[in-house]
N, C-alpha and C positions, 0 to 999 in steps of 0.2 A: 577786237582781238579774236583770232579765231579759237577753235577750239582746240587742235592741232597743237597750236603755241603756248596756249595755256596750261594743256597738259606735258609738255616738254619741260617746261617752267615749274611745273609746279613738280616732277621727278627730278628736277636739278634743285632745287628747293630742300626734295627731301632726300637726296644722296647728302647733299652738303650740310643738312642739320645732324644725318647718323656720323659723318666724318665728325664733326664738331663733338658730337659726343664720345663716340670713340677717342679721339684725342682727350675728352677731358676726365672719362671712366678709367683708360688705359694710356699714360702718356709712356708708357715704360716700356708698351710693345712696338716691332719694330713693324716695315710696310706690308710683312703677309701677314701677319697678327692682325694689324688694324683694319686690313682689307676683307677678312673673313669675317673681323665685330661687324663691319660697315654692312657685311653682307649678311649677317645676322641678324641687326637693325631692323633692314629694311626687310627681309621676310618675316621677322617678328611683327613689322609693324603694316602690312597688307597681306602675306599670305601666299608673297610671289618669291620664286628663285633669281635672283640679280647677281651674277655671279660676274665679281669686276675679272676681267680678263687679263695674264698678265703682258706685260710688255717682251715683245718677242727682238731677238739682237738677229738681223736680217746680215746676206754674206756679204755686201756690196757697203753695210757699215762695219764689217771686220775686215774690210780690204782695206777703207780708208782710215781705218785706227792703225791697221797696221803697217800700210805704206807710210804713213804719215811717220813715226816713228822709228821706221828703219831706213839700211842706208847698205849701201856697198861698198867697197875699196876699189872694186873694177868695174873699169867703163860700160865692159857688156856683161855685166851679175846673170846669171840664171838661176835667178830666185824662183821658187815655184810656190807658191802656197794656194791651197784649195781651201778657199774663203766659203764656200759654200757647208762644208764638213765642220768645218772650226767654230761659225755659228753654229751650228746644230749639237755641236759636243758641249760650246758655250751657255746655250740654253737651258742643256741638260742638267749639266751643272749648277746653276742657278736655280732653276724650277725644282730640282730635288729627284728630277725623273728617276727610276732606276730601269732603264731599259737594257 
C-alpha cells in the first residue's frame, strides 16, 4: 500500500468517525449545523482547516428541473428562461449569501 493511499484512507477514516460523532452528540442539528461540528472535529482534532464545501445548484440542472416540469399549450411556446441567473439566485438562497 502506498503511502498516498494510506493517507487518503486514513482522512476518510477520520471525516467519517467526526460525521459519526456529530450525528451521535447532535442528532437534532440539520446539514450546515453538522457540517460546521464535522468541521470542528476535525480541526479540533489535528489542527487543520477542512472546510466541507457546499454543494453548488449549476444552470444546465435548473434547465432540466425546470423543462422537465413545465409545459406549453402552444406548439411554438417562446419560453425564455435564463438558467444561468436562477441558479445563481438559487444558490443564494440556499447558502444564506446576502449579496
Amino acid at each position: 500500500m502506498s503511502v498516498s493511499r494510506f493517507n487518503l484512507r486514513s482522512a476518510r477514516w477520520k471525516a467519517a468517525a467526526a460525521l459519526y460523532c456529530a450525528n451521535i452528540l447532535r442528532p437534532d442539528l440539520h446539514e450546515d449545523g453538522k457540517r460546521k461540528l464535522v468541521n470542528d472535529i476535525l480541526t479540533l482534532a489535528d489542527g487543520q482547516d477542512r472546510t466541507i464545501p457546499r454543494p453548488t445548484i449549476t444552470s444546465a440542472a435548473v434547465e432540466e428541473m425546470f423543462f422537465e416540469h413545465s409545459q406549453c399549450i402552444y406548439p411554438k411556446c417562446p419560453l425564455l428562461v435564463f438558467s444561468k441567473q436562477l441558479a445563481d439566485e438559487l444558490n443564494q438562497f440556499f447558502n444564506g449569501d446576502d449579496q
